[in-house]
Structure formats: structure tokens, C-alpha cells
DOFI-236127 format. One record per residue (C-alpha): x, y, z; residue in one letter. Coordinates in steps of 0.001 Angstrom, whole numbers, plus 500000, padded with zeros to 6 digits. Example, Ala and Ser with C-alpha at 12.3 -4.5 7.8 and 13.67 -1.06 7.14 Angstrom:
REM DOFI-236127
(vodren (512300,495500,507800),A)
(vodren (513670,498940,507140),S)
REM end
This chain:
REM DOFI-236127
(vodren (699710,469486,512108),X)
(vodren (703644,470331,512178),X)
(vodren (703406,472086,515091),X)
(vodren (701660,469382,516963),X)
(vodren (704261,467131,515261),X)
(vodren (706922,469313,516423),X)
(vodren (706046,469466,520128),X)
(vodren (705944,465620,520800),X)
(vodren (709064,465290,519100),X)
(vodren (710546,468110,521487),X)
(vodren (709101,466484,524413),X)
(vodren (710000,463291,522934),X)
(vodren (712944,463727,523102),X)
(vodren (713972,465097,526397),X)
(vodren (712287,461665,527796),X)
(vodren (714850,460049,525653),X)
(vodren (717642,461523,526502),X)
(vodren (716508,461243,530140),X)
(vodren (716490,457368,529292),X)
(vodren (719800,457242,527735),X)
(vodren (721470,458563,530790),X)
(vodren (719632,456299,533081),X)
(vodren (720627,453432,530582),X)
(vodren (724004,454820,530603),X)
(vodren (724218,454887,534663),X)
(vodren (722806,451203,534781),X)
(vodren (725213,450058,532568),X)
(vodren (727983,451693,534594),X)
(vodren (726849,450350,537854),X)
(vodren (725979,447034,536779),X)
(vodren (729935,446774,535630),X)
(vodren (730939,447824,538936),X)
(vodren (728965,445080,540624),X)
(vodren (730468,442771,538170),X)
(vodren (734237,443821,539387),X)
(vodren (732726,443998,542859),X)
(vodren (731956,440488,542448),X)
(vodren (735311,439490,541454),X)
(vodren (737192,441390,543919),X)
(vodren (734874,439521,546143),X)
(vodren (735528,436122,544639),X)
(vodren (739348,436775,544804),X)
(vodren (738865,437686,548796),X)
(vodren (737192,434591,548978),X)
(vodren (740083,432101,547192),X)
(vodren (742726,434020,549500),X)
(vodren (740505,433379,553097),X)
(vodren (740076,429581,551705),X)
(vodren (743833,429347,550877),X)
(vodren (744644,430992,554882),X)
(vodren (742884,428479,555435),X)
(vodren (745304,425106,554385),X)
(vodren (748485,424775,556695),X)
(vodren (751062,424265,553861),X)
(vodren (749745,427877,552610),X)
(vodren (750472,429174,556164),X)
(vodren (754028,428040,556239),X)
(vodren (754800,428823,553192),X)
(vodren (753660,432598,553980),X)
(vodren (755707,432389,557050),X)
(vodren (758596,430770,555235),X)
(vodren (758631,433473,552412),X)
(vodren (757303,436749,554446),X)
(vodren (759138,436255,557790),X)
(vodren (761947,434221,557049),X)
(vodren (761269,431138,559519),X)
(vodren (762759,427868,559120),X)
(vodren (761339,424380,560037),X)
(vodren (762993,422592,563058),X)
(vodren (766499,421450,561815),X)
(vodren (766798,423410,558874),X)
(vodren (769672,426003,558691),X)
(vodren (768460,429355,557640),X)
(vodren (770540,431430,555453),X)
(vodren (770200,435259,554464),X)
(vodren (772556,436500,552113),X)
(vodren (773904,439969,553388),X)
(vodren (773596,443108,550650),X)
(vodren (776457,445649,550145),X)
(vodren (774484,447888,552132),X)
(vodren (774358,445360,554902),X)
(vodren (770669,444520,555156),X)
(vodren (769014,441249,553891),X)
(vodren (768304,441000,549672),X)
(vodren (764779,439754,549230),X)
(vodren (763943,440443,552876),X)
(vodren (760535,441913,553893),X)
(vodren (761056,445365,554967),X)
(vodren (760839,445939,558893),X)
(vodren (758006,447700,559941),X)
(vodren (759052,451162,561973),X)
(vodren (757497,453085,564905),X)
(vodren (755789,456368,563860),X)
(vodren (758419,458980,563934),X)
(vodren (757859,462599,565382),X)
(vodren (758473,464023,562211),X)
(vodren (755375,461504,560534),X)
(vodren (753368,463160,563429),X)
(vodren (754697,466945,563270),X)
(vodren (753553,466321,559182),X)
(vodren (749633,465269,560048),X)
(vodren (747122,468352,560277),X)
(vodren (746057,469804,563012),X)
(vodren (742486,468584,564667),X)
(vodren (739685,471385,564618),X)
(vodren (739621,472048,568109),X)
(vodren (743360,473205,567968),X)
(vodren (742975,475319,564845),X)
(vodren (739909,476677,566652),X)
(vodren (742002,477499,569867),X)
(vodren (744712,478490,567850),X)
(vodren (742107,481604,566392),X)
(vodren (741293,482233,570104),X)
(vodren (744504,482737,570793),X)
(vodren (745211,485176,567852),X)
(vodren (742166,487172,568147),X)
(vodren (743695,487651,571436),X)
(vodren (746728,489627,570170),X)
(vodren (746442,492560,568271),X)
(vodren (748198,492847,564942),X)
(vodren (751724,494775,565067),X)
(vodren (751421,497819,561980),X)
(vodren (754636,496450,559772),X)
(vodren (756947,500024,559376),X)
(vodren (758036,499855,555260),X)
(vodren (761540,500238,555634),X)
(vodren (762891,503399,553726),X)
(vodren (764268,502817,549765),X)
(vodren (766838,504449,548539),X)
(vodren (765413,507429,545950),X)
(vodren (767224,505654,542741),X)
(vodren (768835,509161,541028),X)
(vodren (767410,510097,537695),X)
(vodren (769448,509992,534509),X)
(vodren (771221,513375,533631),X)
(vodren (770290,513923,529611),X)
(vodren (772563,515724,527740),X)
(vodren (772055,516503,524255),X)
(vodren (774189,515041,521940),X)
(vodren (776683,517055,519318),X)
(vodren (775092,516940,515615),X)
(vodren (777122,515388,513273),X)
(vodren (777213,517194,509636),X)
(vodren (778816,515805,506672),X)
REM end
């Protein structure tokens, strides 16, 4: 009887912990569509406010520094001579942003064509210098 007792609780409980993960994935996903939803609510609020034309100007006002016709337009002028508080200009990509991205497959894959091409140059060790060996001399015995 305690064996039979014994093997449903073993196979017992391998379908429980089988349901506690499961549980424990639902859980986790069921949060994520949660935050999902919000993210997706916030999206929403921020197309709706694009949406109204004070919103608009004020975005252009704030992010690009346009005035209304007849305003004057002020920018104070940093130490470092650029604009405090302005948006920051957006660059071209430089060479060296380009010369920093990987290379594509096709021109690693050329670039092994290439080098099976040449055959490898034997490196010569260059000669050391034999370091000389200490010269042992035995030293006088001291008596008292």
C-alpha cells in the first residue's frame, strides 16, 4: 500500500510542478500584456494630443524654437557659444560612424577569398641574447 502511495505522489508531483511553472509563465505574460496595454494607452493620449493645434505649436514653440508672427524671438547665447536649452542639431553620419559599423557577410566572405588566396609568410623568431649564467663562488667560513 506505501508503495502504491508512494508512486502517485512521485508522479503527482511532477504534474504539479509542471503546473506551477505554467502558472508561473501565465502570470508573467499576463503582466506584460497589462504594461503592453498601458504603453499602448499612453501612445494613444500622445496621437490624440498631435492631434489639437495648440499642442502642435507649443511642440514647435518649445522643440524648434519658432515664434508666432510679430513676436521677437530671443536665445540666450552659452559661454561656449551655442544656444542654453536649445534642442541639439541633428548631424550627417560621419565617415568615422560608418568606418565603426561591421562589415556585411558578403565582404567578410570575399575578404576569406582573398586570404585563402595568399599563402601565409613563416614569421623568422628573431635571435635572444643567451642571458650569461651566474658565476658561484663559495663563500669564506666564518669561525668564532
Amino acid at each position: 500500500m506505501l508503495l502504491v502511495l508512494g508512486a502517485l505522489i512521485v508522479s503527482y508531483a511532477q504534474s504539479l510542478r509542471v503546473w506551477f511553472d505554467q502558472h508561473q509563465q501565465i502570470t508573467a505574460l499576463q503582466q506584460e500584456i497589462r504594461d503592453r496595454e498601458k504603453r499602448v494607452a499612453e501612445l494613444n493620449d500622445e496621437i490624440a494630443r498631435w492631434d489639437d493645434d495648440a499642442y502642435v505649436k507649443a511642440q514647435a514653440r518649445q522643440r524648434l524654437g519658432w515664434v508666432m508672427p510679430g513676436e521677437v524671438g530671443y536665445r540666450v547665447i552659452g559661454a561656449d557659444g551655442k544656444p542654453v536649452g536649445a534642442p541639439p542639431e541633428p548631424s550627417a553620419p560621419s565617415d568615422a560612424a560608418a568606418e565603426e559599423q561591421q562589415p556585411t557577410w558578403y565582404t567578410k566572405l570575399w575578404g576569406s577569398v582573398e586570404g585563402a588566396g595568399k599563402p601565409a609568410v613563416p614569421s623568422t623568431p628573431k635571435p635572444t641574447k643567451p642571458t650569461p649564467k651566474p658565476i658561484l663562488t663559495p663563500s669564506p667560513k666564518v669561525t668564532r
